[in-house]
C-alpha positions as CSV (number, residue, x, y, z in Angstrom):
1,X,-14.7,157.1,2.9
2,X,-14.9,158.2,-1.3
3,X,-17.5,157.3,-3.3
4,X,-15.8,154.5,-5.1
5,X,-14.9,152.6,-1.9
6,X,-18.4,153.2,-0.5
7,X,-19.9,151.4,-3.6
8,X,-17.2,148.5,-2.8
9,X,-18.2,147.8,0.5
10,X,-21.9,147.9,0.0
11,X,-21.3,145.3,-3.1
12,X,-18.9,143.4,-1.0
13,X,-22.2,143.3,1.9
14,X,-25.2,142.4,-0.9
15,X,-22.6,139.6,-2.2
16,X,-22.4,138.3,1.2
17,X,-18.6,139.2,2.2
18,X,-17.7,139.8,5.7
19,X,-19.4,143.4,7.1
20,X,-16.8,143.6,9.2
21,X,-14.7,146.5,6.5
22,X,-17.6,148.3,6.3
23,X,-19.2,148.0,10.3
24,X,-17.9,151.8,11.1
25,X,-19.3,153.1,8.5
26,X,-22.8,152.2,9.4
27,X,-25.2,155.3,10.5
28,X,-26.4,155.8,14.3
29,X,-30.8,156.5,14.3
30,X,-31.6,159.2,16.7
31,X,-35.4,160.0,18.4
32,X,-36.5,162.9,17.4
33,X,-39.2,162.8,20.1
34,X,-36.0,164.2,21.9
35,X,-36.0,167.3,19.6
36,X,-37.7,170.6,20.8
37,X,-41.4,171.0,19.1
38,X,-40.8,168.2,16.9
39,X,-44.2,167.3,15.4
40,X,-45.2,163.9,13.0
41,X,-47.3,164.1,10.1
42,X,-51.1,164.7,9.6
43,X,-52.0,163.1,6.7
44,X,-50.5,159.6,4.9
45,X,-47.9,160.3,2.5
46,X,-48.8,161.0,-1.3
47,X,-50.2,159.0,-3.8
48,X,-48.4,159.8,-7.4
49,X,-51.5,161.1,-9.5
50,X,-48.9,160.5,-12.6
51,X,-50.1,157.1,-14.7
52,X,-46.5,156.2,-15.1
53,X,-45.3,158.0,-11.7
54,X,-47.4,155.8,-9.9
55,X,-46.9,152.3,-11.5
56,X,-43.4,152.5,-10.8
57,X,-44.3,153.5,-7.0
58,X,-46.9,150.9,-6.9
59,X,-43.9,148.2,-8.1
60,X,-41.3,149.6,-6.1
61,X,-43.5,149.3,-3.1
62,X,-44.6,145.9,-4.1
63,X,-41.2,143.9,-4.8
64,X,-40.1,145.5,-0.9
65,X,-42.9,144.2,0.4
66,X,-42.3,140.9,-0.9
67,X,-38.7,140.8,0.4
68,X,-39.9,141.6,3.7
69,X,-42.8,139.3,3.9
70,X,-41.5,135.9,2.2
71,X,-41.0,134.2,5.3
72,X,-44.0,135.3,7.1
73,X,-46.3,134.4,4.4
74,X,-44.5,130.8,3.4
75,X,-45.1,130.2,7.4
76,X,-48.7,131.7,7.7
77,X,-49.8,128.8,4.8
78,X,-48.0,126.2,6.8
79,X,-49.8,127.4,9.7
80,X,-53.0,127.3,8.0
81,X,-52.5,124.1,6.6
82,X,-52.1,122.4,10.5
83,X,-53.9,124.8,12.5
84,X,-56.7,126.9,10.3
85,X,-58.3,124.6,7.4
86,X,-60.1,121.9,9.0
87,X,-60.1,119.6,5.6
88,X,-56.9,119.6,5.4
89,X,-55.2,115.8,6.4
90,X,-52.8,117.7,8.7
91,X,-55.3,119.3,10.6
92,X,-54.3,120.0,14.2
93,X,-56.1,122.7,15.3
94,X,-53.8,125.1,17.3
95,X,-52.0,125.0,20.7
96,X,-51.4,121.0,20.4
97,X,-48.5,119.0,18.7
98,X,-48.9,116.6,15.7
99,X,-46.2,114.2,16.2
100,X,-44.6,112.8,13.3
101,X,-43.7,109.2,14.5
102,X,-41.3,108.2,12.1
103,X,-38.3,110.3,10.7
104,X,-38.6,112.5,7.3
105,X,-37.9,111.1,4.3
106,X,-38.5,111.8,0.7
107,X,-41.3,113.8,-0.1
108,X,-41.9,115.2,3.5
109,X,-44.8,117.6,3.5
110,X,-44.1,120.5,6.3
111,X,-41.5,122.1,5.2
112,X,-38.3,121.8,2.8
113,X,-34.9,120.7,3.7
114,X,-35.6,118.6,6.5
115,X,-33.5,116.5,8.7
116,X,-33.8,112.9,9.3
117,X,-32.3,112.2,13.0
118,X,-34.6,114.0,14.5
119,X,-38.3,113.3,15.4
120,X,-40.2,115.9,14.2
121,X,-43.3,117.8,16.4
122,X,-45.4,120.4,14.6
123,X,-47.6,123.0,17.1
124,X,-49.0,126.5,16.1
125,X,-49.9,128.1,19.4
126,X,-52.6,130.9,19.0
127,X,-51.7,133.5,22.0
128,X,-53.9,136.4,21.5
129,X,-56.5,135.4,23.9
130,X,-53.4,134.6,26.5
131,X,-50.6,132.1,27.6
132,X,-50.3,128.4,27.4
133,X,-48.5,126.1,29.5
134,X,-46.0,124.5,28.2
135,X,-44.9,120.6,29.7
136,X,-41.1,119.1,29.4
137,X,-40.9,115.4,30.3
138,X,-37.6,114.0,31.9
139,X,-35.4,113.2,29.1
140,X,-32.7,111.6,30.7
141,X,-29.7,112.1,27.9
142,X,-31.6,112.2,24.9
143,X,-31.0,115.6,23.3
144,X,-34.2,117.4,22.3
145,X,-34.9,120.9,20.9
146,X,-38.4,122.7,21.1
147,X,-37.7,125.8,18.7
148,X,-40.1,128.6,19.3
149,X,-40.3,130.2,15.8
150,X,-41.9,134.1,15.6
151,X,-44.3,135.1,12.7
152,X,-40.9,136.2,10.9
153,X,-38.7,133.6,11.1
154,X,-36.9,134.4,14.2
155,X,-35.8,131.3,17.1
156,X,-35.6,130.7,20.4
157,X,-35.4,127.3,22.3
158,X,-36.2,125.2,25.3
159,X,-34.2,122.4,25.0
160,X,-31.1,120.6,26.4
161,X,-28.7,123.3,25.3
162,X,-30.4,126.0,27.3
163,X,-32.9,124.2,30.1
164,X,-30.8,121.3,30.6
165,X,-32.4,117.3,30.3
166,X,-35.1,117.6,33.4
167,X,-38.7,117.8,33.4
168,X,-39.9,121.2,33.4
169,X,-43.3,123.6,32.8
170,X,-43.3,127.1,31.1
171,X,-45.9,129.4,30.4
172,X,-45.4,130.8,26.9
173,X,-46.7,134.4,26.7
174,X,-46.4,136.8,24.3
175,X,-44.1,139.8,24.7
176,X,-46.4,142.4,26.9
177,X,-48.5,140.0,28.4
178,X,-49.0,141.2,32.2
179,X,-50.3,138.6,34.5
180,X,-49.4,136.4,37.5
181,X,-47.1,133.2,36.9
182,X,-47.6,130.1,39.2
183,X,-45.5,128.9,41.2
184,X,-43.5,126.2,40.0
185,X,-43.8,127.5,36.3
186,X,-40.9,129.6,34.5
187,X,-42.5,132.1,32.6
188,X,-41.2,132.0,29.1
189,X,-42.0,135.1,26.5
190,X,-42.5,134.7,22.8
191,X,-41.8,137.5,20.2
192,X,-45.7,137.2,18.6
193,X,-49.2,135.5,19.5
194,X,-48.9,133.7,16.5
195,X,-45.8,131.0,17.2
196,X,-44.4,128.2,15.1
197,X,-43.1,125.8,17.8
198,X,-41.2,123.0,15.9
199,X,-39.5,120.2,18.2
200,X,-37.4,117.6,17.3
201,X,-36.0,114.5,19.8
202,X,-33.4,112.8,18.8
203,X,-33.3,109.0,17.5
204,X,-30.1,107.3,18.1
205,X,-29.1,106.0,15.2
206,X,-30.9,103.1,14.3
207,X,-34.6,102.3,14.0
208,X,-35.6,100.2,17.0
209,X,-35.2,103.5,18.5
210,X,-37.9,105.4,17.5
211,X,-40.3,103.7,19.8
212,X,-38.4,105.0,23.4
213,X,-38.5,108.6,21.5
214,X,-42.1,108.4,20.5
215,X,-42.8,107.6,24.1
216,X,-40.9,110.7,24.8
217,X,-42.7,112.8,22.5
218,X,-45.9,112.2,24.2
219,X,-44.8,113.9,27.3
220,X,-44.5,117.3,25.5
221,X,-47.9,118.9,25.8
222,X,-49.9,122.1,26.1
223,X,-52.7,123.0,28.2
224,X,-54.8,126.1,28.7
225,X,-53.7,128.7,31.2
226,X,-56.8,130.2,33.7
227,X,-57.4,133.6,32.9
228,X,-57.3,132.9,29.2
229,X,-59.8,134.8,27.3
230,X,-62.8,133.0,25.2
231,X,-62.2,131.9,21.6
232,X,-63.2,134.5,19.1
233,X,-64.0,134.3,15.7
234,X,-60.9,135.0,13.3
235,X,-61.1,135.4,9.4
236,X,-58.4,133.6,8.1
237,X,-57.4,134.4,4.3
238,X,-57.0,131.6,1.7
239,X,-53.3,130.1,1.9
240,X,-53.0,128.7,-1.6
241,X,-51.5,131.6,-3.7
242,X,-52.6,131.9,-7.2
243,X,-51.2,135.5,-7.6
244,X,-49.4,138.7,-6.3
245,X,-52.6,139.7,-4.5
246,X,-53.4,136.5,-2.7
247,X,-49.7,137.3,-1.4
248,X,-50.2,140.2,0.2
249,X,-53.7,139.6,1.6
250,X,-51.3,137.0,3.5
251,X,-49.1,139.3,4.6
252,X,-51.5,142.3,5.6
253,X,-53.0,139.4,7.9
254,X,-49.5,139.0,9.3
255,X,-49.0,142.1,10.1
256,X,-52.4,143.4,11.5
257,X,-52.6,140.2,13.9
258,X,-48.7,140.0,15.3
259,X,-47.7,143.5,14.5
260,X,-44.2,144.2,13.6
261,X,-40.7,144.7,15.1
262,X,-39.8,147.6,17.1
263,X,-37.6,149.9,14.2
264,X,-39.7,148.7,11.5
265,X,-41.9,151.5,11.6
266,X,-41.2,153.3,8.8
267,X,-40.3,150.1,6.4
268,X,-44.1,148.9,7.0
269,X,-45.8,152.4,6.9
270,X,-44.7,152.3,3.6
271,X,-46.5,149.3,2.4
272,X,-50.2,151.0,3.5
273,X,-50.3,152.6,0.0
274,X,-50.8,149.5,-1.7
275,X,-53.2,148.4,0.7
276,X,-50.8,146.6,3.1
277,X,-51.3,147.0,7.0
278,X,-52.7,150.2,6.7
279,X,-56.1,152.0,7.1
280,X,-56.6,152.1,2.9
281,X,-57.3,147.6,2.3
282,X,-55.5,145.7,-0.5
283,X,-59.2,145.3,-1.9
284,X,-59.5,149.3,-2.4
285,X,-55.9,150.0,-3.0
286,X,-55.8,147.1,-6.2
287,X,-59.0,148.6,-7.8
288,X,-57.0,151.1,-9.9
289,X,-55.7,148.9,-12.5
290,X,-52.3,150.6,-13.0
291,X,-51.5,149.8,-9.5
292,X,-52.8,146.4,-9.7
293,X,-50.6,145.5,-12.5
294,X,-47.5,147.4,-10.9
295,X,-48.3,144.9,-7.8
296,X,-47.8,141.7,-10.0
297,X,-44.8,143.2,-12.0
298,X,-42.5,144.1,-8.6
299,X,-43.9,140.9,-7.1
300,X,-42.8,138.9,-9.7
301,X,-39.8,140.6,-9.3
302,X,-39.2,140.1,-6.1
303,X,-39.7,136.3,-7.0
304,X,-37.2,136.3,-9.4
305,X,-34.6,138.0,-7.0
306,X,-35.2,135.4,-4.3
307,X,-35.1,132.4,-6.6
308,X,-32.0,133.6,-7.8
309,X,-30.0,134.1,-4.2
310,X,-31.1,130.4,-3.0
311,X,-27.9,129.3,-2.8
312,X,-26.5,132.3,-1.2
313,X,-27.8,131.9,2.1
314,X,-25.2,132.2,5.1
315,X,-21.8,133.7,4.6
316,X,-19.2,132.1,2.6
317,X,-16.6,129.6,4.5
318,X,-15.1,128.2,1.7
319,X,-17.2,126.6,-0.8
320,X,-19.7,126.3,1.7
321,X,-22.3,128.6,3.0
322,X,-22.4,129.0,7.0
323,X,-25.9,129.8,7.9
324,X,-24.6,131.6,10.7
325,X,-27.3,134.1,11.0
326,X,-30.4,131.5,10.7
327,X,-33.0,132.1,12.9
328,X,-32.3,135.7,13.6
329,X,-32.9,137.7,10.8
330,X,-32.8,141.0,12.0
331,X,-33.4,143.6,9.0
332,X,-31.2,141.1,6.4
333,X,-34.8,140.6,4.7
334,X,-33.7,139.3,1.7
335,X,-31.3,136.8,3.5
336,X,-34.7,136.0,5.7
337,X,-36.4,135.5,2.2
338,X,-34.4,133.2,0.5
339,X,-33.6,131.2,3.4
340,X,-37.5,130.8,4.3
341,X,-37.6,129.4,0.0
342,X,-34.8,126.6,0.7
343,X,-36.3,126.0,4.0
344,X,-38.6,127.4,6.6
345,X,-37.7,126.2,10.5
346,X,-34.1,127.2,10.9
347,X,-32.7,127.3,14.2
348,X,-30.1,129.8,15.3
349,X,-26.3,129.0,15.0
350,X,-26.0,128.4,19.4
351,X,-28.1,125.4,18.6
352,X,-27.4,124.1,15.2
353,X,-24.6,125.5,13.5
354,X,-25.2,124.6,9.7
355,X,-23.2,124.7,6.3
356,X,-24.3,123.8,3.1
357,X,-23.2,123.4,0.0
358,X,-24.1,123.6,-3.5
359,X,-20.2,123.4,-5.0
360,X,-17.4,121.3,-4.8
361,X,-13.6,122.1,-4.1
362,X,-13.0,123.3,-7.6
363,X,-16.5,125.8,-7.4
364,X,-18.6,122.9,-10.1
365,X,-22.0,122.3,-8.9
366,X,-22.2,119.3,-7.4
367,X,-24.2,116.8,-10.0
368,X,-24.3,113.0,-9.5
369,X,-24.8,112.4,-13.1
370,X,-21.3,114.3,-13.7
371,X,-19.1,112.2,-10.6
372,X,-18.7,110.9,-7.8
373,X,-17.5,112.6,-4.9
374,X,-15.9,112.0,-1.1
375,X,-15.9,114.6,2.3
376,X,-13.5,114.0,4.3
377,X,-13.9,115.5,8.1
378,X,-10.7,115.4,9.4
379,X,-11.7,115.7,12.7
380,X,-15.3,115.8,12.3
381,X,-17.3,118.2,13.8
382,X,-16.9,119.1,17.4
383,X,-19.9,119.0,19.2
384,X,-21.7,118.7,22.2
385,X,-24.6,116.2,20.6
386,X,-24.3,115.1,17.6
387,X,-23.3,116.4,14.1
388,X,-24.7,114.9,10.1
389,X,-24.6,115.2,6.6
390,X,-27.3,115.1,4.5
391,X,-27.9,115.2,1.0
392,X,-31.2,117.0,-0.8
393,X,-32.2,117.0,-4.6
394,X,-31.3,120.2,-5.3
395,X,-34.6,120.4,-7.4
396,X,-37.2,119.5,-4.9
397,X,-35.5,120.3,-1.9
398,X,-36.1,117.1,-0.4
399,X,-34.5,113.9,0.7
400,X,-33.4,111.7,-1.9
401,X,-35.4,108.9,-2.2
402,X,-32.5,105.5,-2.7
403,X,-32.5,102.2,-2.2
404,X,-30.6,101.4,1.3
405,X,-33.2,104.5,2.8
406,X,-30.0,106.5,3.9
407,X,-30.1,110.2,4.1
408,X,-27.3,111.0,6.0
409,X,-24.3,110.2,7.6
410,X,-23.7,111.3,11.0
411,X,-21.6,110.2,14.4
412,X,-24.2,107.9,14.7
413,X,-24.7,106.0,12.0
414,X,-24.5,102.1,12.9
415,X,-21.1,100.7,11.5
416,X,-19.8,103.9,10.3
417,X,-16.2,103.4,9.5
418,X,-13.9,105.9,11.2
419,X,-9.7,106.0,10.2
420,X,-6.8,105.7,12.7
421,X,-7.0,109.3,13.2
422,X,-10.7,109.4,14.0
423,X,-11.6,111.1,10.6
424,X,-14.8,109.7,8.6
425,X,-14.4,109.9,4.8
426,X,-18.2,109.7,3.0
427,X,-18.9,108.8,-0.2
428,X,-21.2,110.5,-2.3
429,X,-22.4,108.8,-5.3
430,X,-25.7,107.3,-7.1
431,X,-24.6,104.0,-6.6
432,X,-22.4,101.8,-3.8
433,X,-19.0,101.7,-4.1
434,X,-17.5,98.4,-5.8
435,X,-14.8,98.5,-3.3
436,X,-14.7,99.3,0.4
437,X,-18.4,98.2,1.2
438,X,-21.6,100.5,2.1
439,X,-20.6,101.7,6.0
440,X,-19.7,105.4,4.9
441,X,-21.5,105.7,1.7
442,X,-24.6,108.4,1.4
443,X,-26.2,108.0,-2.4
444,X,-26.7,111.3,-3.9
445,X,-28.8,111.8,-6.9
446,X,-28.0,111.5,-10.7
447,X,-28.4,114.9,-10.8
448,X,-27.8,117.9,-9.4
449,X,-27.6,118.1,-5.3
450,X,-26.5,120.1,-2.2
451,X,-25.3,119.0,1.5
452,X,-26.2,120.2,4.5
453,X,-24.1,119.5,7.5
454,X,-25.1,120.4,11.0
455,X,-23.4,120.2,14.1
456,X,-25.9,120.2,16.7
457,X,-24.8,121.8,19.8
458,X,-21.7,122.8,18.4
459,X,-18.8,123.5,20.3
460,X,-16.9,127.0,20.7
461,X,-14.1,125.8,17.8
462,X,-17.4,126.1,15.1
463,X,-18.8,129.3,16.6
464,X,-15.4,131.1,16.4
465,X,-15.1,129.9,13.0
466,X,-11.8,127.7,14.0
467,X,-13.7,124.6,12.6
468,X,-14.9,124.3,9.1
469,X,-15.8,122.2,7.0
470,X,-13.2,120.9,4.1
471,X,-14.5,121.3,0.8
472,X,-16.6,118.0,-1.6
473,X,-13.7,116.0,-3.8
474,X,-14.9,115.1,-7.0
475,X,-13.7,111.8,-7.8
């Protein structure tokens, strides 16, 4: 391939275009363990003695490091907020659930971008002093999801998709764990000791609901597993984050405690000369001044890249985003950063497929103080549970707070007006419709907003990309 249509494809990959061009032009990795009297390194690689040299090392070094460690460190604080800091009002302590009882509305705390047709259950499960065991009540044919969620972002389920609706028990062990499972028990391996397991049960559509899925709720539990080794005392760092280096005392916790993904290697070697993961600690590395400054600068860098590429998470489909890599990042660690900012928790695609959008059909932001808007699914979603729509301030990235309570529509929405052809038009707009009555309308703010619609369970016409959504009409 020439120069000039190497750059092209690598701009059309950072823009977020199809790889598919460019996927035989990607470099194999070799072991060169395999090579005859190969031989590693003695010493760590060099520090630039140079004032200036070394500052734009430091940075360089620095805004990586961010990129990388975004999502690890935005789910460390929430994980120090239920599990570490004892004053905190969502103190859980680790290894049990906190069960939200009602659904998430405006101004919910955990994370950002939340849905609101789903119970929510928050556990962090400490596994470095062994398994837990891992209880599934009988469900019946109420879809639930409990989304095991990896130090860095990454998803894997036990839920109705993949275990079916029956009662069941696990024990969750890390990867590497060696030991004897009962019998009865399916052993079930997580990626690091430090999990994220976020389940949701579904409510069916109207509030007098929530009481049978509560009762279900309770039936999810963990226990110790025998053989478990005694507590131990752990120094947590501080979760609040007051500047670059409060970031990446975070993030060197991270990584010393759940250690890193195989292929990584060389990415996170890198980071031990600023004090990151490495023998040298962020307290001796930051005591040169020009490196501490160069830590803020390609930190606040990093920030202002990942602010900035928000609303390009997924790959385009339309004037949509499909977030069809959510939940396993791989080594797209900017895609894993900005989608951690708009909101930490994603599932992968096999479970819930998601779109969002920030535009509508003509490429305008979509602002409610500007119009008013429809979407018409024509057919809806197809799924094998249920699909929504839900609307978030695109400021706060939360649900917008409105008079009838209404965050979404979905197939289950009580009275939800469907046409001849089984299509369902929604209205978006501040305020209800003068004609044509409330059924199908979701209020949006008078401001700017984005959509998120998710098909949960979604059938093989969304995976192979044969489905998609149609894009907002202003009105």
């Amino acid at each position: 391939m020439k120069a000039g249509a190497l750059l092209v494809s690598l701009i059309a990959l950072m823009v977020g275009a199809s790889p598919s061009a460019a996927s035989d032009e990607v470099s194999s990795s070799y072991d060169p363990g395999g090579a005859a009297q190969h031989q590693m390194p003695v010493h760590p690689d060099r520090i630039p003695a140079d004032p200036e040299a070394r500052r734009i090392w430091a940075r360089s070094l620095a805004y990586d490091a961010t990129i990388y460690g975004t999502m690890a460190v935005i789910q460390y604080q929430e994980m120090h907020r239920q599990a570490v800091d004892r004053t905190s009002p969502d103190y859980t302590g680790f290894n049990r659930f906190a069960h939200s009882r009602t659904l998430a509305g405006p101004g919910y705390a955990a994370f950002k971008t939340p849905n609101a047709d789903t119970l929510y259950s928050n556990a962090w499960l400490d596994l470095t002093r062994g398994p837990v065991l891992f209880d599934v009540p009988e469900m019946g044919t109420r879809y639930f999801t409990a989304n095991f969620i990896d130090a860095y972002g990454n998803a894997s389920n036990i839920s109705a998709r993949t275990r079916g609706f029956a009662a069941g028990r696990y024990l969750i062990a890390p990867v590497g764990w060696q030991g004897t499972v009962p019998e009865g028990v399916e052993l079930f391996r997580v990626a690091t000791p430090y999990m994220w397991v976020l389940l949701r049960v579904l409510v069916d559509g109207h509030a007098a609901d929530i009481g049978a899925a509560n009762t279900l709720q309770d039936g999810f539990r963990f226990t110790p597993f025998a053989g478990s080794r005694a507590d131990t005392a752990v120094e947590y760092p501080p979760a609040r984050i007051e500047s670059a280096l409060d970031f990446f005392r975070i993030l060197d916790f991270v990584l010393r405690s759940n250690g890193h993904p195989e292929g990584e290697e060389a990415l996170v070697q890198r980071y031990h000369g600023i004090g990151v993961g490495g023998a040298v600690g962020l307290a001796k590395a930051s005591e040169d001044p020009v490196v501490r400054e160069a830590i803020a600068e390609g930190y606040a860098e990093a920030q202002t890249v990942i602010g900035r590429t928000v609303n390009q998470t997924g790959w385009p489909v339309g004037t949509w985003r499909s977030a069809v890599d959510a939940g396993r990042y791989g080594f797209n660690y900017l895609y894993r950063a900005a989608a951690a900012t708009l909101g930490a928790g994603a599932n992968v695609s096999d479970e819930n497929y998601a779109f969002t959008t920030f535009k509508d059909g003509k490429g305008d932001a979509l602002d409610g103080a500007q119009h008013t808007y429809r979407l018409v699914l024509a057919p809806p979603p197809p799924v094998r549970f249920f699909w929504s729509v839900t609307v978030y301030d695109a400021k706060t990235r939360e649900l917008h707070p409105n008079p009838i309570h209404r965050y979404l529509i979905s197939d289950r929405t009580p009275g939800l007006r469907r046409g001849p052809d089984g299509s369902v038009t929604i209205e978006l707009r501040p305020h209800a419709p003068v004609k044509g009555g409330s059924a199908n309308w979701l209020p949006v703010p008078s401001g700017p907003f984005y959509l998120a619609l998710r098909a949960q369970g979604p059938e093989p016409e969304i995976l192979s990309g044969a489905w998609t959504p149609p894009p907002v009409e202003p009105k």
